[in-house]
N, C-alpha and C positions, 0 to 999 in steps of 0.2 A: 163795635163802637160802644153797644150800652158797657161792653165788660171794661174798658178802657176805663166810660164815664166812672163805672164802680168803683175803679183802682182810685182813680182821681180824687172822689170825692173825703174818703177820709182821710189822706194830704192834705186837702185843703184844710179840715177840720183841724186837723195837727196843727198848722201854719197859722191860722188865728189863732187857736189857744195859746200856742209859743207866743206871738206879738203881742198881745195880750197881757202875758207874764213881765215879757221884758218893760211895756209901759210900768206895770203897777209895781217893778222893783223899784226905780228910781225913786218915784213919788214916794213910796213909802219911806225912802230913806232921809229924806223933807221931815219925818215923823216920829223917827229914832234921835231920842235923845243921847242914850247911853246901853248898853249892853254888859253882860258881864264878863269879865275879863277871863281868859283862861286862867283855870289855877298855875301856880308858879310849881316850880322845884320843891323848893322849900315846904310847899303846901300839900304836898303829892301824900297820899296815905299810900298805907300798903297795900290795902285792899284795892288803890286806885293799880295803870299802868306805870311799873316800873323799869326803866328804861335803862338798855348799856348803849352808849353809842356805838359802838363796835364790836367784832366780832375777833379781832385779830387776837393772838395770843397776850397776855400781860406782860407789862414791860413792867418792872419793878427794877431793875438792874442788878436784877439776877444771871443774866447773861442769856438773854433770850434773843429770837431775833425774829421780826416777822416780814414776810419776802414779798408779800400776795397785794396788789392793790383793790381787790376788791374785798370787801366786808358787810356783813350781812348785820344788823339788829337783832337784840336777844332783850326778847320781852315775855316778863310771866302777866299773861292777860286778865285781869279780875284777881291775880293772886288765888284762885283756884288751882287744883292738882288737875292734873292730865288725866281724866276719867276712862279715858279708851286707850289707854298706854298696856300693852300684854305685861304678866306680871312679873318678866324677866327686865323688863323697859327700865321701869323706874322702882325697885322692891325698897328705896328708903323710907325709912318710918321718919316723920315727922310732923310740926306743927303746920295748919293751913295762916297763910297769910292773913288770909277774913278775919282771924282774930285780933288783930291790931287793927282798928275801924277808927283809932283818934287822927283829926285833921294832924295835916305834919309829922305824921310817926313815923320817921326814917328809923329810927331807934329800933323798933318791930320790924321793919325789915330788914337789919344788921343782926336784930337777933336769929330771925327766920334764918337766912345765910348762913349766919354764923354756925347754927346749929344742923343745917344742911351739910355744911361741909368737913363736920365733927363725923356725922351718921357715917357718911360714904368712906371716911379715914378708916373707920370702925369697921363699917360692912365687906372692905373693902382688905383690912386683913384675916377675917373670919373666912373669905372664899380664900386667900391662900394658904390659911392654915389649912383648908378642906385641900387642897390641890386643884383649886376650881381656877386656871388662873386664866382664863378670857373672862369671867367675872370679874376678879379682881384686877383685872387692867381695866375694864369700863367705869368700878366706880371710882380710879384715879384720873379716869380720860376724860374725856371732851365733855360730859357734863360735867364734870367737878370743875375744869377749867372754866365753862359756863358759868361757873356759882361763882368763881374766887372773879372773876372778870367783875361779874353785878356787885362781888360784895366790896371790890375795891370802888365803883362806881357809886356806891351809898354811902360808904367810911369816908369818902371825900367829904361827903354833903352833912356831916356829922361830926360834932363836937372830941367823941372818944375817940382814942389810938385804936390805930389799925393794926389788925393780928394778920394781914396781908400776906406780910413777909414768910410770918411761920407757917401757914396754909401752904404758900406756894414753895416755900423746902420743901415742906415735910410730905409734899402730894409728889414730888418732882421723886426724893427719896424711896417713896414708896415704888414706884412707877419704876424706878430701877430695880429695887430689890425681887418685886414681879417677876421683872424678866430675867435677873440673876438667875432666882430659882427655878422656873420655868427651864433655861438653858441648861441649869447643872443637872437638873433630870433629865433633859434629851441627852445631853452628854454621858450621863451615868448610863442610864439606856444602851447606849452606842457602846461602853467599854463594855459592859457583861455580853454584849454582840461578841465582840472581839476576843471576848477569853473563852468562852462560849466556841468559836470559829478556831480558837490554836493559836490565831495572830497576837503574839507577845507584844512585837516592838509597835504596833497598833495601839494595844492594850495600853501599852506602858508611857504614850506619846498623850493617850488620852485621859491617863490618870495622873497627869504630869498637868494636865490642862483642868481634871478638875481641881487640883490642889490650889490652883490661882485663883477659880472659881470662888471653890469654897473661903481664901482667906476675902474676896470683894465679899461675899452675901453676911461677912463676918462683920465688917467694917460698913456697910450699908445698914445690920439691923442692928446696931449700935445710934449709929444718925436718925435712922427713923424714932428711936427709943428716946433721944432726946429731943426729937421733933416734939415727941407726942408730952414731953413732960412740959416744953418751953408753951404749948398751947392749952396744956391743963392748969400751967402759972396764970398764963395772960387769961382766959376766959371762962376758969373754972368749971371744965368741962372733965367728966371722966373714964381717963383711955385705958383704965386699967386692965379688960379684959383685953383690951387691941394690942396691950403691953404685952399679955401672956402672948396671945394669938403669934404674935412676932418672935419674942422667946423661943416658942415652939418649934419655930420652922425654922431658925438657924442654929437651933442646936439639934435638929433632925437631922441638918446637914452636914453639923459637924461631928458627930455621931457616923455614919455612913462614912464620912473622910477616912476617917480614923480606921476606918474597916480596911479601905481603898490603902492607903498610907502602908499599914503593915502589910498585906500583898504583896505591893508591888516595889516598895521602897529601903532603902535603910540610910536610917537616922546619921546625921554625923553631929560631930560639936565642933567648932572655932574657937580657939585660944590666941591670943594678941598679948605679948608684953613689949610697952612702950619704952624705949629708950629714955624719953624726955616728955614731958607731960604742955611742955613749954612751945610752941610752933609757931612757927610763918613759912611763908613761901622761903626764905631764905633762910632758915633753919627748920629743914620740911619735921613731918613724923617718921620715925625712924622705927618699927618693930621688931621682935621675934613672930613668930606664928606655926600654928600645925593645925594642921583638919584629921580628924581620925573617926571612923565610923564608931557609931554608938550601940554593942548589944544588951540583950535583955541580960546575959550571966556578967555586964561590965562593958570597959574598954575595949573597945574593938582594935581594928588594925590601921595603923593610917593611911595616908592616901598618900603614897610613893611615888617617885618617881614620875609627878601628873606636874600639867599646865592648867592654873585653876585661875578663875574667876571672882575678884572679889570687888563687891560697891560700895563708891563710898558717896553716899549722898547721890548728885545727877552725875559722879564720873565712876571708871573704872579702870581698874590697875588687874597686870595679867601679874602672876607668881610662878615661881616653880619650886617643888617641893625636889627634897634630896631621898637619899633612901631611907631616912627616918620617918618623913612626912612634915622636914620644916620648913618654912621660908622665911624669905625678909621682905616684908612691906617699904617702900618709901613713897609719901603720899605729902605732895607741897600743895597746901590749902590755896584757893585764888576766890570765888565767889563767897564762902563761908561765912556767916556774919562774924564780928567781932564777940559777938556775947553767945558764942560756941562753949557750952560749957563738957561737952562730950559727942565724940564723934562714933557713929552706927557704923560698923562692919562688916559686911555678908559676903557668903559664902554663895552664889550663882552657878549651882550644876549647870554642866551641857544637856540639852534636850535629852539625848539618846545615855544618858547618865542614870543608874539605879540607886544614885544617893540623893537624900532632900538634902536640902542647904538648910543654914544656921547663920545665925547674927550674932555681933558680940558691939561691947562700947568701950570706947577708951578717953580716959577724962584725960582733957584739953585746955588748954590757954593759948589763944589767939593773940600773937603780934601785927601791927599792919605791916607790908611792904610797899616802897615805893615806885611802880615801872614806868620805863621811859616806852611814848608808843612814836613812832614815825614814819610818816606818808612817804610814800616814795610817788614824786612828783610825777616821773616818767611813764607810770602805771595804771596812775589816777587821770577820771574824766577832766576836760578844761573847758568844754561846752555841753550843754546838756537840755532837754525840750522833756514837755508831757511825754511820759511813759517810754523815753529813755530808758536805757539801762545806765543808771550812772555808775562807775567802776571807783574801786579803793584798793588800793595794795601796800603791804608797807609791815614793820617788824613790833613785836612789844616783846619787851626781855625786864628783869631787874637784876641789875648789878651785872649786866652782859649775860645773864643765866635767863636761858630761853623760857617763855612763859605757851604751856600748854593748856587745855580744857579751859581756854576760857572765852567770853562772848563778848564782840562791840556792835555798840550799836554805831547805821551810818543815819549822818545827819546832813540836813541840807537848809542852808538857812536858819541851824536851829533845830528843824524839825526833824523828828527819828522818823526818815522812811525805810529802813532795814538793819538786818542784821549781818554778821561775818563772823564766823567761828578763824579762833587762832590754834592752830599748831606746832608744836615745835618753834615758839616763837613768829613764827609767820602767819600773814593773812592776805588773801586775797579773793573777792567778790563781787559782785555787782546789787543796786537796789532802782526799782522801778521811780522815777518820777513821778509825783502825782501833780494833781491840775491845783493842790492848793498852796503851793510857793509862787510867790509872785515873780514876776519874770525880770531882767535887769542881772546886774554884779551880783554874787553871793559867794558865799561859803560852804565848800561841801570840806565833812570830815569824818573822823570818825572818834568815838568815846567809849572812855569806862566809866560809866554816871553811878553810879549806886555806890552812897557813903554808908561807912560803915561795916566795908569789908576787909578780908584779908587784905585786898590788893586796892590802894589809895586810889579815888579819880583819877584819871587823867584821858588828854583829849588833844591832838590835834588836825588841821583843817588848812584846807590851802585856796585858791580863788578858782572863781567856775563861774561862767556866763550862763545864764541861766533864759533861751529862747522863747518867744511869743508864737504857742501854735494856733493856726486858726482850728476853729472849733465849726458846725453844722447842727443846725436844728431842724429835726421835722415836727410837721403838726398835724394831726389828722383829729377833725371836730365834726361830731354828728349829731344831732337834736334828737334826744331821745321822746321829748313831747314839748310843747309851747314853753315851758320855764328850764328844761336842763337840758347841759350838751354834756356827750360823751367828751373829753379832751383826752387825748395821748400822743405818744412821739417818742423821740429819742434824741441824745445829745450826744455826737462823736467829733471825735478831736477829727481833721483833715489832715491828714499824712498821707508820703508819696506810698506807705502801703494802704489795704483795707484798712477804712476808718475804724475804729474803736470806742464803744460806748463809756464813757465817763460817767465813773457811778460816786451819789452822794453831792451832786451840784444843785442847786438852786435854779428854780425856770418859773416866773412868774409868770401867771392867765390873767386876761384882762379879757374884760366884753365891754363893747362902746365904749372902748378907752376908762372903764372904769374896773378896777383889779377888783379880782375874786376870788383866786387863790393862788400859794406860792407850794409848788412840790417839787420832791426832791427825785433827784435819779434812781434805780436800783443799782446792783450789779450790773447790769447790762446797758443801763445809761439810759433806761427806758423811764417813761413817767407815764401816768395813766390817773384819770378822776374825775367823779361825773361834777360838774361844776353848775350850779344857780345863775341865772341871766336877772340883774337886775330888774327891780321892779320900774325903774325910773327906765327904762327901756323901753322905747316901743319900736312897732314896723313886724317885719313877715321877713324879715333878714337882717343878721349880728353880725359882726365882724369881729372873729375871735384871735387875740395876740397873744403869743407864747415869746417869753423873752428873756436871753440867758445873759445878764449883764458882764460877767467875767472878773466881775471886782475880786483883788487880791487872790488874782490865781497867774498862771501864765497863757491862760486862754483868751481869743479873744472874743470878744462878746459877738452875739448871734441874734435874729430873732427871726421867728415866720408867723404867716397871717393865714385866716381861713375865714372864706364866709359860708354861713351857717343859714340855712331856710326856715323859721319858727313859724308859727303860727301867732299872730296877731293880739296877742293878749291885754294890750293896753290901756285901752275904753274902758272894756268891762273892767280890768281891774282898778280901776280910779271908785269904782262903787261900792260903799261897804258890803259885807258879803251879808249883814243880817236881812237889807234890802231887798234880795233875790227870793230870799224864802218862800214869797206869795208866789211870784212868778214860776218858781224849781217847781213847786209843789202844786202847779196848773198841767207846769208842762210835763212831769212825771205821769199826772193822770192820761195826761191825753194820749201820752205818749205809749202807755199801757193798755187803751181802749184800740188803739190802731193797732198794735200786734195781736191783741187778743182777735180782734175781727178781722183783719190779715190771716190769722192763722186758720179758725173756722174756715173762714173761708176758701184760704188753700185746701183743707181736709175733705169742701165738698166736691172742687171742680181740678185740685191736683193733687192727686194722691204719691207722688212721686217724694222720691226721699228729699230732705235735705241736700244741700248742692254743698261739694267738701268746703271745708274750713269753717262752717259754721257751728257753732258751738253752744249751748243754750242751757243756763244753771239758775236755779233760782235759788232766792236767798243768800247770793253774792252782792255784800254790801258795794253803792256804785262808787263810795266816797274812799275805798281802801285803794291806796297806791298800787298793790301787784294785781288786784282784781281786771283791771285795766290794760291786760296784756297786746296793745294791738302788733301783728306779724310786722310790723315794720321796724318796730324797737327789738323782737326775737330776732329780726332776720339781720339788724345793724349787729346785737349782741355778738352772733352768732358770726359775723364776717370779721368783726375783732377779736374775738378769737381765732379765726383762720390764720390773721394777719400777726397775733403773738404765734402761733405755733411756725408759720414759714420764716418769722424771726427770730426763731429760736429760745424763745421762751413759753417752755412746757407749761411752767406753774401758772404762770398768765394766763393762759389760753386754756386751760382747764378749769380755773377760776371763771372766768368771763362764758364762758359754756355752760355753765352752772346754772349761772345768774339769769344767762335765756332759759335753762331749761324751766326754773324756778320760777318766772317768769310768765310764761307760758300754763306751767300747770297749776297754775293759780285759779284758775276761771273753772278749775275742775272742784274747787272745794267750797262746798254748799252752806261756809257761814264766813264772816270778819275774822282771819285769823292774825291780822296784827304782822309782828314780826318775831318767827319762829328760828330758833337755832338749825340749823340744818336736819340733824336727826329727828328734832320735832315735826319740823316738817314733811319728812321723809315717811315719819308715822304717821301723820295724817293724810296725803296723798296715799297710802297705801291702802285706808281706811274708806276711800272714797273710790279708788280707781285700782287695784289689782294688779290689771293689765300693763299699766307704766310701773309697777314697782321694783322691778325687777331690774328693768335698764336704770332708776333712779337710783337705785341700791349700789349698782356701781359706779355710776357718777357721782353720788356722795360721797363712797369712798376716796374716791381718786380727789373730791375738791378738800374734802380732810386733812389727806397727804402734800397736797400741791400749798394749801396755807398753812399747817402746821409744820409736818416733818423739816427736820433741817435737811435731810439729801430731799432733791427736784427729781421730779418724775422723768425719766426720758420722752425721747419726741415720740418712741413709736408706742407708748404706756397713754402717753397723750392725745395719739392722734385717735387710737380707740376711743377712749373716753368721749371725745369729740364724737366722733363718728355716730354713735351710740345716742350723745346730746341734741345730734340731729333727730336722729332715727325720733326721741321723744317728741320734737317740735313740730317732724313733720306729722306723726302721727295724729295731733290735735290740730292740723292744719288740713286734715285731710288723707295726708300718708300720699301725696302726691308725688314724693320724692325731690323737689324741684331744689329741696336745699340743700343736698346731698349732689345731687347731679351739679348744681351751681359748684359746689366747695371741690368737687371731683376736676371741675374742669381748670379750678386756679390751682 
């Protein structure tokens, strides 16, 4: 009984200081006149938090694409360097942020950036001049992409033009040319294997394969070359040794070709004499031609009696040589622009061939022609719904003379949903429906749109019913704490077969009838996003609507409901937050005198461990968003990603695993870390805790790959990672397994 009373009485203690607190907030707020306002954007120094909203790849419209709906913040904290980073981490020399300390000096951080992502260009082809090249991929990978994300994220907020663009070529450029040479070494590798081993036609297949190599790493360190001058115009920055550096390695390569080349190869030349310099489809190019091998004492012999290969542009013509080694080309121009002022030749060995090919040019004048294209009615779709195959069949010739190698597009309504290649004057194909032709009468057809070629427009199109399919939404909404819910689902069209997700549609979230955000499909027709419950919201339960309206498509509009359990936030939140401070800072104290004397006190009368899941860190700031990990947000995290991977979405569900894990091993790091890039993070949990780093290492990798790479991880690359996501969570939970055994049993 008296131990009971013991327990009891500092509870009580607790429970008055609390009440306590909460009186003397209000009152106090009776007594606030004004507060200072957070600084703005605009006011942000460098030395302050500089913030990127997202983590996702840069869309500049360069042709990127990013798949992943979860996104991490990437924040440089204090503008301090990463002091406990190994010195393979971060080995860039550059200026610390703390030196730009003027209010408002985005300018200082655009410079910092700027010049951060100059160093890495630099550092970054010095390790491939060395042959270092896992170095020189990290300093084009995921932190440089880091930098260019924040420096486009400042350059907005900033008066000067953004070098954006040329950062993100010439990082992209580089990052190929990496792995160019990278590949033509393992490949070179492999053929001295082969010649080395007696295998010829091995040998000879793969010095066939580096000659392609070697002309890309040719044509890449060219791009990079003018990378590096278009960023030394725009910010006066200088790449001269990065010039050499590059220099170096692709005339190392081409050097070594050349080696390769006389081995295994011999040389030929193309010779073309044009009948008429003058062309169209209807008066094609008419030549002479010969290919004859090239030796070092002269003219070699020609190439008799063969079926050769020659391109001309995106098509190809077959020839046959006589026993002299001649032939005659006839090549009728169709896609060609009109301002062709010379047409490229080549020469295309056979694989299992010991001769290199050759190019030649033949100066040209372009006439247009006119062709008749025609639907054949009986062939073509007359009704057609979402993700139909709509069908086209039908002839394009001019002047009755069959028209080959060329491309239409089919259109429906207008809109180009697909292509058909024509042959021999004929075409026939199908193209998928999408949900964004509105439903009703239309027009399906087919076209040659692009003026200004050989072969003049033309287009036609016949009538087509174009059906209303219903469509299905789900909605699954979880509260990850009193202000935010998880929202996700998917949108599929209803068809008599398996539904289909419809990707790239619009589905607006609403909470208490009041909208919060509008997302769009992916490929899979999925949507996913943690979503803000209004502040003008109150109660202990939301009602969250997901709603797909269908306007100007052929679908019909959908919508589902979910209600949602929060916590009660509304009272207090009506109360300034400067108000609480008396109160926070009573009940902090008290609340630190009752654990400390709790804890004493367990030490004298229970010596027994900790009971699992308990977790205990100091100097984990309480006001930091991830610090705050409680198992019930891990364990929701954690079940949508089960529910993306048994839905067949890898990258989702490896991303959202992450985010528990990340999550989770937050509580393990003993200061405010803000918001860290994943690798950042990765380093500092490693730094704190050893023992989770190892499973973290491949769970960052795999969330890397699942938000950046353009191929998706498979289910079974996925369901490891996950697996493993658990193995961390449960571990800081105890290691009880139960989240593992739960995910085992769905």
């Amino acid at each position: 009984m008296n131990d009971v009373a013991g327990r009891v009485r500092p509870l009580a203690l607790l429970a008055i200081l609390l009440t306590v607190g909460l009186l003397v907030a209000p009152a106090a707020a009776g007594g606030i006149t004004s507060a200072p306002s957070a600084p703005s954007t605009e006011s942000m120094s460098a030395g302050s938090e500089a913030r990127v909203a997202s983590a996702a790849p840069l869309h500049t419209g360069v042709g990127d694409a990013h798949r992943g709906p979860t996104a991490l913040a990437v924040q440089e904290s204090d503008g301090a360097n990463d002091t406990d980073a190994e010195p393979d981490d971060d080995p860039v020399r550059h200026r610390n942020p703390d030196d730009y300390d003027e209010d408002g000096d985005l300018e200082g951080v655009e410079a910092w950036l700027n010049e951060r992502l100059t160093t890495q260009l630099q550092e970054g082809a010095i390790q491939l001049e060395e042959g270092e090249y896992d170095l020189a991929r990290e300093y084009v990978g995921e932190e440089y992409r880091d930098r260019l994300r924040q420096y486009v994220e400042v350059t907005g907020d900033t008066d000067g033009e953004s070098d954006a663009e040329a950062f993100n070529r010439t990082g992209e450029r580089q990052a190929e040319l990496t792995e160019a040479v990278a590949d033509y070494r393992e490949t070179k590798a492999e053929y001295e294997r082969a010649r080395e081993a007696g295998d010829e036609d091995r040998a000879r297949d793969l010095a066939r394969d580096l000659e392609d190599r070697a002309d890309e790493i040719e044509a890449l360190g060219g791009s990079v070359d003018d990378g590096y001058e278009e960023i030394e115009t725009e910010t006066g920055a200088d790449l001269s040794d990065s010039r050499d550096s590059i220099d170096t390695v692709t005339a190392g390569v081409q050097t070594d070709q050349a080696e390769v080349r006389e081995r295994e190869f011999t040389e030929t030349e193309l010779t073309l004499v044009p009948e008429s310099t003058v062309i169209s489809f209807v008066e094609p190019l008419v030549a002479s031609g010969e290919v004859h091998a090239v030796e070092e004492d002269g003219d070699g012999a020609p190439l008799a009696n063969e079926e050769l290969t020659l391109a001309i542009g995106n098509h190809t013509e077959r020839v046959e040589t006589n026993d002299a080694g001649e032939f005659t080309l006839t090549y009728r121009p169709t896609d060609d622009p009109l301002s062709t002022e010379e047409l490229t030749v080549e020469y295309v060995p056979d694989d299992g061939s010991t001769y290199l090919g050759d190019e030649t040019t033949v100066d040209v004048s372009l006439e247009q022609a006119e062709p008749d294209i025609t639907l054949d009615d009986a062939e073509t779709s007359d009704e057609v719904g979402y993700g139909d195959d709509a069908a086209v069949a039908g002839e394009l010739a001019v002047d009755e003379t069959p028209v080959t190698n060329a491309t239409l597009d089919v259109t429906l309504e207008g809109e180009r949903i697909g292509t058909v290649a024509v042959e021999d004057g004929a075409f026939s194909g199908t193209a998928d429906v999408p949900a964004s032709v509105p439903e009703g009468e239309g027009e399906l057809g087919v076209e040659l749109p692009e003026e200004g070629r050989a072969l003049a427009p033309t287009a036609d199109t016949t009538s087509v019913t174009i059906r209303e399919t219903e469509s299905a939404l789900s909605l699954d909404a979880t509260a990850l704490d009193e202000r935010e819910v998880v929202v996700s689902g998917t949108l599929e069209a209803s068809r008599e077969s398996d539904g289909e997700g419809i990707e790239g549609e619009p589905v607006q979230i609403r909470i208490g009838g009041t909208d919060v955000a509008t997302l769009t499909t992916d490929e899979d027709g999925a949507y996913e996003d943690t979503v803000t419950v209004p502040e003008s919201i109150e109660g202990d339960e939301v009602s969250v609507v997901a709603t797909y309206k269908g306007r100007d498509s052929n679908l019909a509009s959908a919508e589902a409901e979910s209600a949602v359990a929060i916590a009660d936030a509304g009272g207090l939140a009506a109360v300034p937050s400067q108000a609480w401070l008396g109160g926070a800072f009573l009940a902090t104290i008290a609340a630190a005198g009752v654990v400390w004397w709790y804890r004493r006190r367990n030490e004298r009368i229970d010596p027994s461990p900790a009971e699992p899941g308990s977790v205990t860190t100091e100097g984990t700031s309480p006001d930091t968003p991830e610090a705050t990990a409680s198992p019930d947000a891990v364990d929701a995290l954690l079940e949508h990603a089960s529910e993306h991977l048994s839905s067949g979405r890898p990258d989702e569900a490896v991303q959202t695993g992450y985010a528990a894990v990340r999550r989770a091993l937050t509580v393990r790091l003993d200061e405010r870390i803000g918001a860290l890039t994943h690798w950042e993070f990765y380093r500092r949990v490693r730094a704190v805790d050893e023992s989770a780093a190892a499973a973290l290492h491949d769970v960052t990798r795999g969330y890397e790959h699942a938000t950046f790479d353009r191929d998706s991880l498979t289910t079974d690359e996925a369901s490891g990672l996950l697996e493993r996501a658990r193995r961390i969570c449960d571990g800081l939970s105890g290691g009880d397994g139960r989240r593992h055994e739960e995910a085992a049993d769905d």
